[in-house]
N, CA, C and O atoms as a Tripos MOL2 file, in Angstrom:
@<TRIPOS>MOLECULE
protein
  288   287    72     0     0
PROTEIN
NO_CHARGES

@<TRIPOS>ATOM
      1 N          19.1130  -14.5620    7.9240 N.3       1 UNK1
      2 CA         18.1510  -14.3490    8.9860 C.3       1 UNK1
      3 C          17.6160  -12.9190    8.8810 C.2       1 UNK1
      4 O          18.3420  -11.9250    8.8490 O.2       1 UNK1
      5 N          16.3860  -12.9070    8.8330 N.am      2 UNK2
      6 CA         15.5440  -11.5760    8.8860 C.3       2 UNK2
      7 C          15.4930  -10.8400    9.7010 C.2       2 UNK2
      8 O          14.8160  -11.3340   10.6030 O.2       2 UNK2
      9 N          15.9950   -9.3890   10.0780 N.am      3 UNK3
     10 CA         15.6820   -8.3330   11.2020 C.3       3 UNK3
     11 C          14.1390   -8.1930   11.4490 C.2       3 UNK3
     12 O          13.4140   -7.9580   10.4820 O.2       3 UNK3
     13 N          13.6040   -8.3270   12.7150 N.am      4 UNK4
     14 CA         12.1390   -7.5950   13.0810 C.3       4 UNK4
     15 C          12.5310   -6.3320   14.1030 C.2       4 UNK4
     16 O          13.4330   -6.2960   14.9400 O.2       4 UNK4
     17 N          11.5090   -5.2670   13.7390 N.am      5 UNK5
     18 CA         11.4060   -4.4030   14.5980 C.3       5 UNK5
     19 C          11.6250   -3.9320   16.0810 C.2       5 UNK5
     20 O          11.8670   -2.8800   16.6730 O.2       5 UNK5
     21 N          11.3820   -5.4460   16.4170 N.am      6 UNK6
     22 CA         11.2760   -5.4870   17.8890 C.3       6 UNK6
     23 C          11.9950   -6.8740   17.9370 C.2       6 UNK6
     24 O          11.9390   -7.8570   17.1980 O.2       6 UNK6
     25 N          12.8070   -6.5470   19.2680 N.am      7 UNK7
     26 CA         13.4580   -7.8990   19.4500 C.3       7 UNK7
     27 C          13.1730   -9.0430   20.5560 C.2       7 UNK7
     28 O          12.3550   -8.5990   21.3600 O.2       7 UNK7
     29 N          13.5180  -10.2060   20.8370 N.am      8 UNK8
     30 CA         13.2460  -11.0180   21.7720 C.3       8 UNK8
     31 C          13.0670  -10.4230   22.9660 C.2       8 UNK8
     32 O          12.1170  -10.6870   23.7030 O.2       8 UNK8
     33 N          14.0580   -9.5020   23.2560 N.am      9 UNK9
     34 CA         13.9130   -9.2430   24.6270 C.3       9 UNK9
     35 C          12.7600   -7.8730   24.5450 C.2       9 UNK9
     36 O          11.8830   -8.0570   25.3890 O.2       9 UNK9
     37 N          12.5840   -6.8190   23.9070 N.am     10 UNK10
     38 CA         11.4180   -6.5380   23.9920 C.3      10 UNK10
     39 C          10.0900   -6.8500   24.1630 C.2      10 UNK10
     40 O           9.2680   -6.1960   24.8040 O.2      10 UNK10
     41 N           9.8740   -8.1120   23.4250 N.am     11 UNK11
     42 CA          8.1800   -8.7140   23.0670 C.3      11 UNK11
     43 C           8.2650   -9.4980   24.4560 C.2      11 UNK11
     44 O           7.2640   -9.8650   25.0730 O.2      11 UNK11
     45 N           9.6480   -9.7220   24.8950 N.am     12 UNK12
     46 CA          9.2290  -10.5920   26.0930 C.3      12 UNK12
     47 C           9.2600   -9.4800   27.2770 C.2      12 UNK12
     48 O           8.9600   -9.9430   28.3780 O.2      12 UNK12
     49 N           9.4260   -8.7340   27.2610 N.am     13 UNK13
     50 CA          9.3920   -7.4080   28.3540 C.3      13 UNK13
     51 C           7.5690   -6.9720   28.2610 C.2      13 UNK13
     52 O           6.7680   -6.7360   29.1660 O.2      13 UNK13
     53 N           7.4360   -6.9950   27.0730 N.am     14 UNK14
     54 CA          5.6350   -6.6950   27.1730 C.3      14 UNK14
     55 C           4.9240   -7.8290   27.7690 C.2      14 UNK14
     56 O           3.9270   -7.7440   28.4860 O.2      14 UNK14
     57 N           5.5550   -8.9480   27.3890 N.am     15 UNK15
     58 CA          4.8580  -10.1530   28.1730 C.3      15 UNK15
     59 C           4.6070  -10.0090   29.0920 C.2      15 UNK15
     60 O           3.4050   -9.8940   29.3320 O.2      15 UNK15
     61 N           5.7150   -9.9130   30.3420 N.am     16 UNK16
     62 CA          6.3140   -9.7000   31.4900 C.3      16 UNK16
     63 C           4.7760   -8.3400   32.1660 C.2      16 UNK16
     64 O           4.0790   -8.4770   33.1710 O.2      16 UNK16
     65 N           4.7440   -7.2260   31.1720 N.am     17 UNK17
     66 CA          4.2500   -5.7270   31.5820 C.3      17 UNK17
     67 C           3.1320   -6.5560   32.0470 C.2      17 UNK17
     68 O           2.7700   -6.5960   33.2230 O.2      17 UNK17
     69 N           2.4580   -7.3880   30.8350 N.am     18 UNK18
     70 CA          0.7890   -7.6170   30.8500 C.3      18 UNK18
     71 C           0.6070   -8.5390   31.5460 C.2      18 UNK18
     72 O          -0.4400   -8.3930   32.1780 O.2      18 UNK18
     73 N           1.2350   -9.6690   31.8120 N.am     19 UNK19
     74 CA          0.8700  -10.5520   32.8880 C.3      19 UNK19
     75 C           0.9850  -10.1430   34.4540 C.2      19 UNK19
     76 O           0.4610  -10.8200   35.3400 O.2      19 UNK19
     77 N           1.9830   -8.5580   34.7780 N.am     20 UNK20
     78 CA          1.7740   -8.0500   35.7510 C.3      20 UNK20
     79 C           0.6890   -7.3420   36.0510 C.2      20 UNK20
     80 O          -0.0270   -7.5300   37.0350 O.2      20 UNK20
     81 N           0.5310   -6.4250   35.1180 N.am     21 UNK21
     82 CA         -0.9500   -6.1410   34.9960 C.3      21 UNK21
     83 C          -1.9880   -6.3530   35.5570 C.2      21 UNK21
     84 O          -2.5010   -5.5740   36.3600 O.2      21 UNK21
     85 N          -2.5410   -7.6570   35.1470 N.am     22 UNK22
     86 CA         -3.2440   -9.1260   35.1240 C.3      22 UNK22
     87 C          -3.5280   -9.0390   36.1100 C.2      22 UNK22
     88 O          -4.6300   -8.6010   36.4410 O.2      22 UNK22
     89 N          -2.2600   -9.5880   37.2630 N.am     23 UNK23
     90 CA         -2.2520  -10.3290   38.6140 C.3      23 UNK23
     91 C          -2.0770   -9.3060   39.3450 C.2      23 UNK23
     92 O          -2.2300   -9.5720   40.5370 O.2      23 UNK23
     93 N          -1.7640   -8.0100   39.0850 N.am     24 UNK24
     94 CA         -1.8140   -6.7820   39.7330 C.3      24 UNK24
     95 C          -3.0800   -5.8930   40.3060 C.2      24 UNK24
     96 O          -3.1130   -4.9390   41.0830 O.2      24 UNK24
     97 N          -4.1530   -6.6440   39.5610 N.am     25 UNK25
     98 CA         -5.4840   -5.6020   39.3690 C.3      25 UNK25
     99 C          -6.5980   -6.9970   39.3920 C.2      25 UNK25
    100 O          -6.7020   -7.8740   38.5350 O.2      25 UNK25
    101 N          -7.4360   -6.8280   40.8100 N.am     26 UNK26
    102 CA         -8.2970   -7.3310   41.0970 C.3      26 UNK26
    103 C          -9.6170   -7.3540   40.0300 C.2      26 UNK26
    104 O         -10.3420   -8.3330   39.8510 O.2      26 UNK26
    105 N          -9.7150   -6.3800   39.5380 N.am     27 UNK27
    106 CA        -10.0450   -6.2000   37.9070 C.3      27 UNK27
    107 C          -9.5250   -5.6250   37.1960 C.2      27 UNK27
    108 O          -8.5370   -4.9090   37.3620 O.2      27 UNK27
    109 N         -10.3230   -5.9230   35.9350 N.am     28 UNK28
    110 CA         -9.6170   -5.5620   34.6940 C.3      28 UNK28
    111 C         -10.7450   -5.1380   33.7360 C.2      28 UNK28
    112 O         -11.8030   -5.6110   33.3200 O.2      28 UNK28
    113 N          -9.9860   -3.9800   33.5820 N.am     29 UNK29
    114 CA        -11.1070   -3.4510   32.4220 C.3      29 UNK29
    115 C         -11.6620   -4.2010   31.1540 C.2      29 UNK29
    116 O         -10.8430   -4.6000   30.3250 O.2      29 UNK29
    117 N         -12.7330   -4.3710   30.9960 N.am     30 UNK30
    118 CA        -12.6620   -5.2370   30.1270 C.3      30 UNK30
    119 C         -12.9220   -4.2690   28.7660 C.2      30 UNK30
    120 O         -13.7600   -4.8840   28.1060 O.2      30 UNK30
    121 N         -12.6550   -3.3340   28.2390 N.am     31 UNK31
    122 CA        -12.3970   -2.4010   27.0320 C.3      31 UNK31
    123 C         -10.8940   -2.4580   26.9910 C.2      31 UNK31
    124 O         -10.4750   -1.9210   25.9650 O.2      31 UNK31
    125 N          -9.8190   -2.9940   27.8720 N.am     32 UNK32
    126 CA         -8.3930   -3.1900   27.9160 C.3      32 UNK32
    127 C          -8.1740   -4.5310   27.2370 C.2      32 UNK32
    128 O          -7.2160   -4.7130   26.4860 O.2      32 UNK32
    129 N          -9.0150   -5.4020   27.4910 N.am     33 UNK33
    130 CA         -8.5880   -6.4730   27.8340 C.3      33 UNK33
    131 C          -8.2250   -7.7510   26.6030 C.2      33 UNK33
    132 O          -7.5450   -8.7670   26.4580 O.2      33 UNK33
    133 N          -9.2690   -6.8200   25.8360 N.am     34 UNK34
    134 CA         -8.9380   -8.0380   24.2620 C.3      34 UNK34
    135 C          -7.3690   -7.4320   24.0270 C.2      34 UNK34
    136 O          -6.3960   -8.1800   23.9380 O.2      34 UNK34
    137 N          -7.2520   -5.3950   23.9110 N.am     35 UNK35
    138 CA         -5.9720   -5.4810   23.3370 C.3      35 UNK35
    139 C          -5.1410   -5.6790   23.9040 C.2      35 UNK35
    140 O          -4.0590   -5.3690   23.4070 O.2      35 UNK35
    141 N          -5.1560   -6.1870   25.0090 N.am     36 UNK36
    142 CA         -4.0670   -6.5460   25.8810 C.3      36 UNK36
    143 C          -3.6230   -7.9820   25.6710 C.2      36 UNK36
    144 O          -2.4840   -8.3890   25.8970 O.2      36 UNK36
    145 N          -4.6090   -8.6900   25.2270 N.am     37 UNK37
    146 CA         -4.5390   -9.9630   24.6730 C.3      37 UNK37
    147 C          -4.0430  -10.2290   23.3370 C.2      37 UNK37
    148 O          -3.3020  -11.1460   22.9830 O.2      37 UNK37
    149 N          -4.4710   -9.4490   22.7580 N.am     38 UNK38
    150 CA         -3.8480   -9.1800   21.5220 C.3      38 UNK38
    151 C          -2.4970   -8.8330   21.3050 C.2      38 UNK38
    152 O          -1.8450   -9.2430   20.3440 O.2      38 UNK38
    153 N          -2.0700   -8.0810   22.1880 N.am     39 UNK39
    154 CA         -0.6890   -7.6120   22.2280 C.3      39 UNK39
    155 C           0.1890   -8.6430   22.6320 C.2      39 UNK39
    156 O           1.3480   -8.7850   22.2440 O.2      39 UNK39
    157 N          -0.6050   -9.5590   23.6620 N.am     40 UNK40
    158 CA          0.3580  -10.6770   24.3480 C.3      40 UNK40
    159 C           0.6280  -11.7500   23.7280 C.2      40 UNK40
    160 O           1.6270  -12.4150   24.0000 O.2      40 UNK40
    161 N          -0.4620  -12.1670   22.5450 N.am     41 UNK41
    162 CA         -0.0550  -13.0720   21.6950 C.3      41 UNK41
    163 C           0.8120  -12.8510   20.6100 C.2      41 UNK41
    164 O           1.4760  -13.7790   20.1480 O.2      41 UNK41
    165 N           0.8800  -11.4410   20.0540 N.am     42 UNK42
    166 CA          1.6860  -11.5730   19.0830 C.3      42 UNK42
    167 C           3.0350  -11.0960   19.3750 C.2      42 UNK42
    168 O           3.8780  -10.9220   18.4950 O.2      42 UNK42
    169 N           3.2710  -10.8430   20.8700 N.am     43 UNK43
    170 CA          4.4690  -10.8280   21.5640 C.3      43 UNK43
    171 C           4.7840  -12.0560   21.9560 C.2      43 UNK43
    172 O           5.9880  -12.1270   22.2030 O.2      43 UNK43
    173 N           4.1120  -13.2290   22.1460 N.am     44 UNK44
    174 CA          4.3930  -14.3480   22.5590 C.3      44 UNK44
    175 C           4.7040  -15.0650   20.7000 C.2      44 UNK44
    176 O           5.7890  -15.5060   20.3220 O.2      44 UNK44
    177 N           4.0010  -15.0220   20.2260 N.am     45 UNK45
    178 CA          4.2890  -15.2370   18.6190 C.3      45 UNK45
    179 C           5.7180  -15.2300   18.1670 C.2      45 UNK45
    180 O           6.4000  -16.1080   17.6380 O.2      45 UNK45
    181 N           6.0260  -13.7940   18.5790 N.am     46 UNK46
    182 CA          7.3750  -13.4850   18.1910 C.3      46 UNK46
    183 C           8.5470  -13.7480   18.6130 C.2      46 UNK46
    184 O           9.6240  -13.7520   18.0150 O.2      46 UNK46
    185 N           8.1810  -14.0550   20.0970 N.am     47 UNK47
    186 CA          9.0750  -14.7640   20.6870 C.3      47 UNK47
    187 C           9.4270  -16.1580   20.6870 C.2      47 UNK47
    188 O          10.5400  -16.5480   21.0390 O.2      47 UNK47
    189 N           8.3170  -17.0690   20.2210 N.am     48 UNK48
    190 CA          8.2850  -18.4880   19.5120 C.3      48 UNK48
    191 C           9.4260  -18.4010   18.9440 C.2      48 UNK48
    192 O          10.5070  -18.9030   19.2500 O.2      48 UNK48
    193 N           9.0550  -17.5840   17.9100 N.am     49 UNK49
    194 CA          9.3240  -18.1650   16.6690 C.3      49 UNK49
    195 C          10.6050  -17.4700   16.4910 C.2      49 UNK49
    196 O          11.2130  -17.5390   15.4230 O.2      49 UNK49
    197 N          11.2770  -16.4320   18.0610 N.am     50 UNK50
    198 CA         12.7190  -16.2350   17.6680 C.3      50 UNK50
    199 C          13.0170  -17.3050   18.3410 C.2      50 UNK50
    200 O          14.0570  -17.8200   17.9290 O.2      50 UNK50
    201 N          12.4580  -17.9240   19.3320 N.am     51 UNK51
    202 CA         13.3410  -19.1280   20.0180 C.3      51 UNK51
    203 C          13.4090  -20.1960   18.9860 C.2      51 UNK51
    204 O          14.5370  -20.6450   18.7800 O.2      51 UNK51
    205 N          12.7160  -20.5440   18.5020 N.am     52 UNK52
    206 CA         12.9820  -21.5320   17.1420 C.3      52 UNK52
    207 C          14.0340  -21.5850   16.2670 C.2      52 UNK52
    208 O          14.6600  -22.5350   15.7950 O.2      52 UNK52
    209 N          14.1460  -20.0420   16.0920 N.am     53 UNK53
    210 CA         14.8580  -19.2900   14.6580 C.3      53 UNK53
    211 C          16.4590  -20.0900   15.1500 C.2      53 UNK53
    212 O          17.2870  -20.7330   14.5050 O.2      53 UNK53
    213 N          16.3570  -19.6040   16.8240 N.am     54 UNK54
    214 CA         17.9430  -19.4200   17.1000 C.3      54 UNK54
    215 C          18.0110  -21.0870   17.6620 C.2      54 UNK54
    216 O          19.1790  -21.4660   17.7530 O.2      54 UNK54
    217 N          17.1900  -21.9300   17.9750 N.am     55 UNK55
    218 CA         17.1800  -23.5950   18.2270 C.3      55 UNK55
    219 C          17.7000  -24.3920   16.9080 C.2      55 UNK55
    220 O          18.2920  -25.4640   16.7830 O.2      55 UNK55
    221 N          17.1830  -23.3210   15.8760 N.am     56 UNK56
    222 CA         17.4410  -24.0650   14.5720 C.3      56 UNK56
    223 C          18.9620  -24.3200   13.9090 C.2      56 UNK56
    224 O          19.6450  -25.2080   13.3990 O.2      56 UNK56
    225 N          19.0060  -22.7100   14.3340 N.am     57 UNK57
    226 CA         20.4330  -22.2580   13.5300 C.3      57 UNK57
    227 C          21.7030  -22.9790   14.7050 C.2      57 UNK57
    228 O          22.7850  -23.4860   14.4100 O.2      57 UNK57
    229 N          21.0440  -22.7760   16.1530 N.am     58 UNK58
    230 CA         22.4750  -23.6620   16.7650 C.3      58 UNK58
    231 C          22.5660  -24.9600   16.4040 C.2      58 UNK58
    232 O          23.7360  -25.3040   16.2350 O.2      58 UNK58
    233 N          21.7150  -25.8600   16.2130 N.am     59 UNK59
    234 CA         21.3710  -27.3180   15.8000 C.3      59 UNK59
    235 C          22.3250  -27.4030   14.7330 C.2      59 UNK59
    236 O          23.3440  -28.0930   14.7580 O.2      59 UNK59
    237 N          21.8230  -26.4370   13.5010 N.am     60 UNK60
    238 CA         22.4340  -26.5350   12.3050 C.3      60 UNK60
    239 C          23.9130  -26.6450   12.4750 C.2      60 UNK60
    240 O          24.5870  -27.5020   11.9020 O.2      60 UNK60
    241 N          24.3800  -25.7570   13.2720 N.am     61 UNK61
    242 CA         26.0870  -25.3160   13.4470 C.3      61 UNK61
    243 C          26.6950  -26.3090   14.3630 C.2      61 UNK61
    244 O          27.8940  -26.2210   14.6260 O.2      61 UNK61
    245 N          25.8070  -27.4440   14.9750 N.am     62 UNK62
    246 CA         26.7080  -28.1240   15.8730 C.3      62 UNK62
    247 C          26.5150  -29.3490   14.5520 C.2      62 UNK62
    248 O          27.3450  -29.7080   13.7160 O.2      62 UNK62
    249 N          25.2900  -29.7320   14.7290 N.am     63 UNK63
    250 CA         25.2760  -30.9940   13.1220 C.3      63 UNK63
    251 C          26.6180  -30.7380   11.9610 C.2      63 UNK63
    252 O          27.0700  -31.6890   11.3230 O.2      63 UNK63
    253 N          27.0640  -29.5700   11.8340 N.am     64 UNK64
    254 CA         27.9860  -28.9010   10.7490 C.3      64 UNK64
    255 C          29.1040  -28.5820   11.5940 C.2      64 UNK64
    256 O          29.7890  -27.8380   10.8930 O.2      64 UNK64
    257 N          29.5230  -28.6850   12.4030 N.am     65 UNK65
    258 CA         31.0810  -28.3600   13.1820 C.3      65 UNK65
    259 C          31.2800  -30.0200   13.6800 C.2      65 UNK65
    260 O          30.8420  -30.5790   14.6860 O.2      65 UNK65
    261 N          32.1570  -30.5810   12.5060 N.am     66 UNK66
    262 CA         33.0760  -32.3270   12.9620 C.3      66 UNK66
    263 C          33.8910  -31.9350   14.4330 C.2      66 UNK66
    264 O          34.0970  -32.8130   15.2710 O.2      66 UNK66
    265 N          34.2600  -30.7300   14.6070 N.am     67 UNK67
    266 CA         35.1040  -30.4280   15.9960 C.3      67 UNK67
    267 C          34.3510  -30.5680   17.1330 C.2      67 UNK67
    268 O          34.6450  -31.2280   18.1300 O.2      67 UNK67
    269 N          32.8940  -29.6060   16.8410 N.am     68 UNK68
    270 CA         32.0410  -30.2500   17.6150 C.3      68 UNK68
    271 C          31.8780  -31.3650   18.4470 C.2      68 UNK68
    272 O          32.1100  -31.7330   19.5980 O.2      68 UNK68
    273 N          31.3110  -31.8100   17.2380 N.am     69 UNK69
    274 CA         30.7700  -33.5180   17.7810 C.3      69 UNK69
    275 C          31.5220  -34.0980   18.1810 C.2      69 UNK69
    276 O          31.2220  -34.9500   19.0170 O.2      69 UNK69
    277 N          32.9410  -33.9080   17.7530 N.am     70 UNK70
    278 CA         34.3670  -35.0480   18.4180 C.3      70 UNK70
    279 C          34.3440  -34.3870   20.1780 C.2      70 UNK70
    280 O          35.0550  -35.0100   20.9670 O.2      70 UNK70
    281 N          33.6350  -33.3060   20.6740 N.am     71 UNK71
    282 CA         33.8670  -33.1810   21.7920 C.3      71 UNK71
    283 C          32.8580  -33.6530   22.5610 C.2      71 UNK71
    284 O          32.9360  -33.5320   23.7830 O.2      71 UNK71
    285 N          31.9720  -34.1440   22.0780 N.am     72 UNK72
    286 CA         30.9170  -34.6040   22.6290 C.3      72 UNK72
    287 C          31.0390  -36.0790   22.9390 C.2      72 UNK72
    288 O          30.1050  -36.6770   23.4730 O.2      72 UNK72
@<TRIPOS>BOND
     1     1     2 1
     2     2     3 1
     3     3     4 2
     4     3     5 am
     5     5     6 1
     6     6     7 1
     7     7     8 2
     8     7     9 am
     9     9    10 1
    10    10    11 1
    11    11    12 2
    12    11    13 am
    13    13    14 1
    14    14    15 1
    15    15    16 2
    16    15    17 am
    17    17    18 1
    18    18    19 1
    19    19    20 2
    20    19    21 am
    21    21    22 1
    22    22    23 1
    23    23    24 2
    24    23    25 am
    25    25    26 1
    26    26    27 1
    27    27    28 2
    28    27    29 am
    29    29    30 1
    30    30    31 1
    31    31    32 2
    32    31    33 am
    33    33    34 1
    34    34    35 1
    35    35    36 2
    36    35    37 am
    37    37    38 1
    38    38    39 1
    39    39    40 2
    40    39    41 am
    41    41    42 1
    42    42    43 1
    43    43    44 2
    44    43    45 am
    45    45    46 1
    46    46    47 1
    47    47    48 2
    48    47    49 am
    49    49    50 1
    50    50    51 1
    51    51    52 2
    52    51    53 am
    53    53    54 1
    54    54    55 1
    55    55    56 2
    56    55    57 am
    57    57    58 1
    58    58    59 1
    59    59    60 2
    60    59    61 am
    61    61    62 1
    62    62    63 1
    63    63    64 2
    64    63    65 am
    65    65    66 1
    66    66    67 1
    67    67    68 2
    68    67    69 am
    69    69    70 1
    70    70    71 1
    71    71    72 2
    72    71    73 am
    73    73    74 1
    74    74    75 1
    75    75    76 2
    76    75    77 am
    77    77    78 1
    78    78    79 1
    79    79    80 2
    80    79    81 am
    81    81    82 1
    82    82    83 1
    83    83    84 2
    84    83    85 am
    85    85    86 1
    86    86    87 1
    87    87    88 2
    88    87    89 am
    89    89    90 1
    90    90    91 1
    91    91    92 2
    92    91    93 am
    93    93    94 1
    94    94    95 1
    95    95    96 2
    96    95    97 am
    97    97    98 1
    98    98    99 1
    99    99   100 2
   100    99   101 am
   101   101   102 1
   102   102   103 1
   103   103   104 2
   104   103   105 am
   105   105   106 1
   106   106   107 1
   107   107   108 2
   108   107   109 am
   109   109   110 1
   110   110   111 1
   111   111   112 2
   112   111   113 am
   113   113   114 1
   114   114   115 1
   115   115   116 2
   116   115   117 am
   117   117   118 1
   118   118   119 1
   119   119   120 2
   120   119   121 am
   121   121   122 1
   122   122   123 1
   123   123   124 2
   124   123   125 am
   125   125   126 1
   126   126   127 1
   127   127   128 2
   128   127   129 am
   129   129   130 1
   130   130   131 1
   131   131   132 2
   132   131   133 am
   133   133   134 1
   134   134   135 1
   135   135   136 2
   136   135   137 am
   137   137   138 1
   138   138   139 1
   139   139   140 2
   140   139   141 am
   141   141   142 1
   142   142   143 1
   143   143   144 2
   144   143   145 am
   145   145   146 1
   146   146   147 1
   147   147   148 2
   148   147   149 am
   149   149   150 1
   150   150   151 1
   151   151   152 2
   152   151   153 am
   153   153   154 1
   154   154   155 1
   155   155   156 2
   156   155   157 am
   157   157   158 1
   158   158   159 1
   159   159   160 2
   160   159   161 am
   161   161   162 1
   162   162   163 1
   163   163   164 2
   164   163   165 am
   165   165   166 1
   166   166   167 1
   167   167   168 2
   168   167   169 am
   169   169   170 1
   170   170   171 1
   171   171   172 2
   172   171   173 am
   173   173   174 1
   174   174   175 1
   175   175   176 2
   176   175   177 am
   177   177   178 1
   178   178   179 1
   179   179   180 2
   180   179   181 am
   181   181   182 1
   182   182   183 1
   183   183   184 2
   184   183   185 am
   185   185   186 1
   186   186   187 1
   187   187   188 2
   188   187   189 am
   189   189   190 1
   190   190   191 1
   191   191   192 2
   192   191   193 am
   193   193   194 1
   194   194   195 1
   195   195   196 2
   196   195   197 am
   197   197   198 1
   198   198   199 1
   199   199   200 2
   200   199   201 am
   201   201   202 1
   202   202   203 1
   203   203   204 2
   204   203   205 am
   205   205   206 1
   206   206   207 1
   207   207   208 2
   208   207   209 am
   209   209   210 1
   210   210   211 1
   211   211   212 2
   212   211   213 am
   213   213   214 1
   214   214   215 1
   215   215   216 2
   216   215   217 am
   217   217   218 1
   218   218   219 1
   219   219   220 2
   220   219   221 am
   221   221   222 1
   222   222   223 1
   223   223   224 2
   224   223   225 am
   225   225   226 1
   226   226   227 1
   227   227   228 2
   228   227   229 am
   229   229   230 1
   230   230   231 1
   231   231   232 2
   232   231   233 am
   233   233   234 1
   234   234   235 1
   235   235   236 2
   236   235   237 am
   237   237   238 1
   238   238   239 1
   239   239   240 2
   240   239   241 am
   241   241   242 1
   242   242   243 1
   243   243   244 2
   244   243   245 am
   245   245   246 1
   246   246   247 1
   247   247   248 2
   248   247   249 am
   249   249   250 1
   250   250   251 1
   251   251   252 2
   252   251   253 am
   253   253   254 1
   254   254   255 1
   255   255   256 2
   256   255   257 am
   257   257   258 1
   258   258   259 1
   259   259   260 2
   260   259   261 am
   261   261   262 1
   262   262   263 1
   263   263   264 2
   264   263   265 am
   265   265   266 1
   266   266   267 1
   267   267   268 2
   268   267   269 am
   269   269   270 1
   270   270   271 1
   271   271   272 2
   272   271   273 am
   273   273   274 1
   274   274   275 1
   275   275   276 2
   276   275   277 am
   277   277   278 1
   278   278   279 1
   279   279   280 2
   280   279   281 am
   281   281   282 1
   282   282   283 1
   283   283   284 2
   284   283   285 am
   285   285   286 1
   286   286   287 1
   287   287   288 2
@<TRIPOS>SUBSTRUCTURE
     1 UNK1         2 RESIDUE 1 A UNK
     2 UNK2         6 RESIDUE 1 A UNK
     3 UNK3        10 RESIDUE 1 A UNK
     4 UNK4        14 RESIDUE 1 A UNK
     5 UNK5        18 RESIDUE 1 A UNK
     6 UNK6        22 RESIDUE 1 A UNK
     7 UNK7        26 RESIDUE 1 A UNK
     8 UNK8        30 RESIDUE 1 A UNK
     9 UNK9        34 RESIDUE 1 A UNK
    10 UNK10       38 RESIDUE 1 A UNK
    11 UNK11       42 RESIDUE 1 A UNK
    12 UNK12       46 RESIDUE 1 A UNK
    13 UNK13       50 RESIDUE 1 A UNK
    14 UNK14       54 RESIDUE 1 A UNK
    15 UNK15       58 RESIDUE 1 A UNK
    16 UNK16       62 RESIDUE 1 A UNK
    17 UNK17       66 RESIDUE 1 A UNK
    18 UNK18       70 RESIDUE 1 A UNK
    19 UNK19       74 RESIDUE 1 A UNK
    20 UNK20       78 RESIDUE 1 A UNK
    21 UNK21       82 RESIDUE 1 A UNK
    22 UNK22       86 RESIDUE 1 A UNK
    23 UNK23       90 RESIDUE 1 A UNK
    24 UNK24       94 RESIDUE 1 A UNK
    25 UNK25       98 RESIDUE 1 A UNK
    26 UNK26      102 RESIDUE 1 A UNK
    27 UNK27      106 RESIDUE 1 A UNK
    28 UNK28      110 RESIDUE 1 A UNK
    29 UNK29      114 RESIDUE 1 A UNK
    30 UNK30      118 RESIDUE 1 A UNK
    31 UNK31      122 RESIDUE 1 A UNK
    32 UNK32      126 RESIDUE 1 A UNK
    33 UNK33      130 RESIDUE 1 A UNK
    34 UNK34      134 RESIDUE 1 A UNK
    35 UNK35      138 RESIDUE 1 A UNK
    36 UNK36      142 RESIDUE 1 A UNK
    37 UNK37      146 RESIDUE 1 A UNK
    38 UNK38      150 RESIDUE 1 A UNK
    39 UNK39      154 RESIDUE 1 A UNK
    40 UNK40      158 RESIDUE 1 A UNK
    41 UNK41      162 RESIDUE 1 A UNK
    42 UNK42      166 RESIDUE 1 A UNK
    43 UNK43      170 RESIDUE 1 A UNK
    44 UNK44      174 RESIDUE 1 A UNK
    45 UNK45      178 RESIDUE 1 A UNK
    46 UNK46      182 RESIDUE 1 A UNK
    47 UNK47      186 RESIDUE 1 A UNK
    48 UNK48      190 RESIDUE 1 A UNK
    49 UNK49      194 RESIDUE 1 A UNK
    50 UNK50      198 RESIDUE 1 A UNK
    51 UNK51      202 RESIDUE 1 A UNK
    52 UNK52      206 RESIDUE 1 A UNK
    53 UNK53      210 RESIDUE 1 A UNK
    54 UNK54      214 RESIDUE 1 A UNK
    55 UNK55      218 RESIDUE 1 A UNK
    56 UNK56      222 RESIDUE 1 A UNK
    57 UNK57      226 RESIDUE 1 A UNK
    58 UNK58      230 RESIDUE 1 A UNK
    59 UNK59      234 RESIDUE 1 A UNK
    60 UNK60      238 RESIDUE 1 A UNK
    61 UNK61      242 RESIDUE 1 A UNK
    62 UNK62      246 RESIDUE 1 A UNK
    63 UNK63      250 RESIDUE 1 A UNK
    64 UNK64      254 RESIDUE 1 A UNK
    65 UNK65      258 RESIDUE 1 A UNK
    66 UNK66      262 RESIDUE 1 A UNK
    67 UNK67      266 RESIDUE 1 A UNK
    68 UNK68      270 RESIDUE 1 A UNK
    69 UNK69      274 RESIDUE 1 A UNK
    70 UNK70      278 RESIDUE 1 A UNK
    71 UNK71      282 RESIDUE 1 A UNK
    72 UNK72      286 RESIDUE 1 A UNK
């Protein structure tokens, strides 16, 4: 599994910043507003695709633990 820079709980803490933002401010600048969008998708991106990473790898380890499944 690959290290990124930034971790789940970071990219999802920016999420969190910009959607307060958002709903915080009757307007919004709109010279803010693409990179703010920009920022939120590839914080939402990253967070996909760690929730995946780690959906995958538990899947894998319960499919692969016979102790497992006998408790199920």
């Amino acid at each position: 599994m690959t290290q990124t820079s930034e971790s789940f709980k970071e990219n999802y803490q920016k999420l969190q910043e910009i959607a307060q933002k958002l709903s915080d401010s009757s307007e919004v600048d709109i010279d803010e507003l693409v990179p703010m969008v920009d920022e939120a998708t590839r914080a939402y991106q990253l967070c996909k695709s760690r929730i995946e990473a780690v959906e995958s790898a538990l899947s894998n380890r319960l499919e692969s633990d016979p102790k497992q499944n006998e408790m199920e």
